[in-house]
ZAVOVEX-61040 format. One record per residue (C-alpha): residue in one letter; x, y, z. Coordinates in steps of 0.001 Angstrom, whole numbers, padded with zeros to 6 digits, always signed. Layout:
# ZAVOVEX-61040
aXYZ ...
END
This chain:
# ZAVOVEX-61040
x+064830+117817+098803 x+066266+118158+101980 x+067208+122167+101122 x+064189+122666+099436 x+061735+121751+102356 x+064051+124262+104673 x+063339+126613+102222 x+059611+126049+102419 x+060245+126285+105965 x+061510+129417+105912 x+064900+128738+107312 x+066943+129274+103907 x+066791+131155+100766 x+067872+130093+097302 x+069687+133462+097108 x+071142+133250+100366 x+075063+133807+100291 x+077555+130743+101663 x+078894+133432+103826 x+075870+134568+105440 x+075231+131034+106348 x+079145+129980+107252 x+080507+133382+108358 x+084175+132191+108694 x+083793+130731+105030 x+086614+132826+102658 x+086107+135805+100639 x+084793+133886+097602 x+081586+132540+099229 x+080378+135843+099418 x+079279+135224+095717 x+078207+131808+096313 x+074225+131152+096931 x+072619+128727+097656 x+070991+127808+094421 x+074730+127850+092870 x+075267+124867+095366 x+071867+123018+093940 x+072888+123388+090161 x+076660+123000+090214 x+077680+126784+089486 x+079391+127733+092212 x+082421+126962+091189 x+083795+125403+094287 x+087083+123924+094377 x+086828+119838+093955 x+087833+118952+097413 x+089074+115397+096102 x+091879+117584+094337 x+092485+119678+098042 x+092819+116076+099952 x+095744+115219+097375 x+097360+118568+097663 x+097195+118369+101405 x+098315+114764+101420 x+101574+115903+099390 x+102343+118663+101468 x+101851+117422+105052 x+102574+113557+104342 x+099282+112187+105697 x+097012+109747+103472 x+093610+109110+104347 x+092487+106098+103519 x+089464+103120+103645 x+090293+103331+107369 x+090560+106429+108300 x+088115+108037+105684 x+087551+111817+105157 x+084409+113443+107003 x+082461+116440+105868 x+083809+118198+108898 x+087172+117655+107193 x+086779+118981+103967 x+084816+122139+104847 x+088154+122816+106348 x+090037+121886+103137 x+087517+124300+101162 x+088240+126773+103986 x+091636+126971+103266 x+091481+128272+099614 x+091256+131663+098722 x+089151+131248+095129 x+087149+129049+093223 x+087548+127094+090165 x+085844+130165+088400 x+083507+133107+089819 x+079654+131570+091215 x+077487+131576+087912 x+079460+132005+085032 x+080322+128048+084503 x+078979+124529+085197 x+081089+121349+086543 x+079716+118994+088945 x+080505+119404+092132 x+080602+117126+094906 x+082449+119908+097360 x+079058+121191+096677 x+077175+118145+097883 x+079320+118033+101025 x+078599+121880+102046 x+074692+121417+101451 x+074646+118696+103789 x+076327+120282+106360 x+073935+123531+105961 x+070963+120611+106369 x+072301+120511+109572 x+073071+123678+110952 x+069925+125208+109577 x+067762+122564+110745 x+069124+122312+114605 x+069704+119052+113853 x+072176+116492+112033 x+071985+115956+108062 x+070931+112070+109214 x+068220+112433+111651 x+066568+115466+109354 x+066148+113361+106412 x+064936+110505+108499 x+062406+112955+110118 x+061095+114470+107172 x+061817+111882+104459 x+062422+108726+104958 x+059925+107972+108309 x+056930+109969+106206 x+057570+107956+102913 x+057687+105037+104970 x+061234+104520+103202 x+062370+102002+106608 x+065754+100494+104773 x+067206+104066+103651 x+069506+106060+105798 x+072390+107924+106246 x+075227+105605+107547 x+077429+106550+109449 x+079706+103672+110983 x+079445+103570+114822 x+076469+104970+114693 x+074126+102595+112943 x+074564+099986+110242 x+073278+098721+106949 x+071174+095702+107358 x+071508+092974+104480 x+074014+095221+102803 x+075658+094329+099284 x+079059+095014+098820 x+080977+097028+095547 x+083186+095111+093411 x+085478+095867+090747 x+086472+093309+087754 x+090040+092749+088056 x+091761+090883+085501 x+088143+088735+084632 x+087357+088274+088800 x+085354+090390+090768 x+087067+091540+093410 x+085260+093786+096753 x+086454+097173+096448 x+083354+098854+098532 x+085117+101521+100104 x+087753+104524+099419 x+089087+107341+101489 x+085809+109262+100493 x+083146+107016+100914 x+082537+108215+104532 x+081588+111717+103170 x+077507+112398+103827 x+075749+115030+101634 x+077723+113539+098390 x+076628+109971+098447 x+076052+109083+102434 x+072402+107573+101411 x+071769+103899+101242 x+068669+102298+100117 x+067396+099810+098332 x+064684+099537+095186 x+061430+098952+096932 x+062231+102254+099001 x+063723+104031+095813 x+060232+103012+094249 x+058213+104704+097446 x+060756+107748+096536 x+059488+108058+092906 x+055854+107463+094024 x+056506+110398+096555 x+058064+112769+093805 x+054998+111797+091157 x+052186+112572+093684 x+054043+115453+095465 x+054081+114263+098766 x+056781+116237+100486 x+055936+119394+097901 x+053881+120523+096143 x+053792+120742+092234 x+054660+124485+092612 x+057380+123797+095520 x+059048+121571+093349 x+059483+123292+090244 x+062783+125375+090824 x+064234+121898+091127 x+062557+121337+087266 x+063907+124536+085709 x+067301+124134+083732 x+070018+126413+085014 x+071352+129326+082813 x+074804+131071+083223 x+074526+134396+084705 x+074984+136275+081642 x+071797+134131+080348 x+073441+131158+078378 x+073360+127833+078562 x+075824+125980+080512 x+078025+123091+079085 x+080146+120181+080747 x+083729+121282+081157 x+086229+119986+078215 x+088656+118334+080470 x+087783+114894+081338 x+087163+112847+084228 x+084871+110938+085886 x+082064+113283+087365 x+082307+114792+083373 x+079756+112492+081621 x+079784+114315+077975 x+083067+116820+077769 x+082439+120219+076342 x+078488+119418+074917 x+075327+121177+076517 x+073983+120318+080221 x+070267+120512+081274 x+070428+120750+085065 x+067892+121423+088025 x+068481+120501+091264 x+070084+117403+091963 x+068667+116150+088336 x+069505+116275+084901 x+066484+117411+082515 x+067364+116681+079291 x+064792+115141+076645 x+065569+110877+076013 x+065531+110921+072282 x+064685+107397+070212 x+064183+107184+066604 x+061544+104169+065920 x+061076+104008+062624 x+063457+106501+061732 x+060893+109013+063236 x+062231+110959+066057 x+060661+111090+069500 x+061184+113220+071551 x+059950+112003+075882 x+061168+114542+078982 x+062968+112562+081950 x+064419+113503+085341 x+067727+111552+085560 x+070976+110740+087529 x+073440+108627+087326 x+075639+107761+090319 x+079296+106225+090634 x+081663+105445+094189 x+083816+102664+094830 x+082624+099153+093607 x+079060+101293+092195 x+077479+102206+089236 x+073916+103384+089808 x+070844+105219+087579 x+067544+106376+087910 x+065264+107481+084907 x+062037+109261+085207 x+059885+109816+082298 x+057343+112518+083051 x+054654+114147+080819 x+052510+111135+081150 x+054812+108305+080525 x+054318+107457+084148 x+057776+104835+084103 x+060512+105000+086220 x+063462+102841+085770 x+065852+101873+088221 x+069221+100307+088560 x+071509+099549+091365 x+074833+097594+090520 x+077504+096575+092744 x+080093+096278+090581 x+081999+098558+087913 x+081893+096449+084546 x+077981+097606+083875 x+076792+100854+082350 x+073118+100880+084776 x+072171+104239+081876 x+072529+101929+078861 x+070745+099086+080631 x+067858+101831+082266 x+067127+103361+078468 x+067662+099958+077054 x+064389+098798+079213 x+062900+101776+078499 x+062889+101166+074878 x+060477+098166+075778 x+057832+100362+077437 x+055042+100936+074482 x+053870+104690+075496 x+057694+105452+074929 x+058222+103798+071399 
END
């Protein structure tokens, strides 16, 4: 959202190059755009991988203490002289991706990542218990904490060496502001019904295919080697049920989200349906997308 109102503003363009943008970015941003970033074809190196490499080579950890910042692993990104594969031609979710968008929020905008999307966001959606933390700089009222089961006992586990990292996952908030979110997105507050759409249209591969998850496993890749609907910061794909043995067929806007001690979801039936369903966990040993489709199934327009 935070890219797509620049854009509106005039300050980016969905075909602008990484370069242009981050002149002392390598070689291999000059195929990059900015609408790679948004849909996960850019091919961008995953910069959890770089922080082990550099770990191994130069003996330094980071840590829960002394966490990575997106400052940190432009550098890491910097440092690399190709991608995973050339901009366009694959899909694998990327949260090097994540990180760089953020950090062009900011030096597009004149201001930081944080104070943009409480200017233009979260203050006009009236959204007053979401924000970008960022410790020593403010803090999370009321907060809840991750856990992990361990052995049958829930254990904290709220932070790793990467929680610290902003455009990837630096957002908390709570439901009653995720609800004022959805309300926002279904009335077209921040854009209009036209601004919004290239967010809505599913990406194809530059030679005009669709785009699948990579085979290898792990745990951004929900569904190895099968198709991918993606926009911008959603998946589009249909949420099929079978009542009756009669298939139905009702469009959604989804995400899930996973970090340290969190599993989260958010399901948004469109065409009508009007539902949105929500689910925040703070702790590992749930799936929130079974639970989210499981209360779905409960919703009468959807059966």
């Amino acid at each position: 959202m935070a890219i797509m109102l620049l854009v509106r503003d005039g300050k980016l363009r969905y075909d602008q190059t990484l370069t242009e943008i981050l002149p002392d970015f390598p070689a291999y941003g000059k195929a990059i755009t900015i609408r790679n970033l948004l849909n996960h074809t850019a091919g961008l190196p995953d910069y959890e991988d770089l922080m082990d490499a550099y770990e191994k080579k130069n003996g330094f950890t980071w840590t829960p203490e002394k966490q990575i910042q997106d400052a940190e692993v432009l550098e890491l990104l910097k440092k690399e002289k190709s991608g995973k594969f050339a901009a366009g031609t694959s899909w694998s979710y990327s949260n090097s991706g994540y990180v760089l968008l953020g950090l062009i929020v900011g030096k597009v905008s004149g201001s930081t990542y944080g104070d943009f999307l409480q200017t233009r966001i979260f203050s006009p959606l009236k959204m007053g218990q979401t924000l970008v933390f960022q410790k020593g700089k403010n803090e999370v009222v009321n907060r809840a904490f991750g856990h992990s089961n361990e052995n049958g006992v829930l254990k904290e586990t709220d932070q790793s060496s990467t929680s610290a990292t902003l455009g990837d996952g630096g957002i908390y908030s709570n439901l009653e502001d995720l609800a004022k979110w959805d309300d926002a997105l279904r009335k077209h507050v921040l854009l209009s019904e036209k601004e919004i759409q290239p967010a809505l249209n599913p990406v194809k591969l530059s030679d005009g295919s669709d785009p699948h998850w990579p085979m290898e496993a792990n745990d951004d890749n929900l569904h190895p080697g099968k198709p991918v609907s993606y926009g911008f910061g959603w998946f589009l794909d249909p949420w099929e049920v079978m009542p009756d043995k009669t298939k139905a067929r009702h469009q959604r806007m989804w995400h899930t989200g996973s970090t340290m001690g969190f599993r989260t979801v958010i399901e948004r039936f469109t065409e009508g349906d009007s539902l949105t369903v929500i689910i925040l966990c703070n702790r590992t040993d749930l799936d929130p997308e079974k639970l989210a489709l499981k209360a779905a199934s409960y919703y009468p327009p959807l059966k």
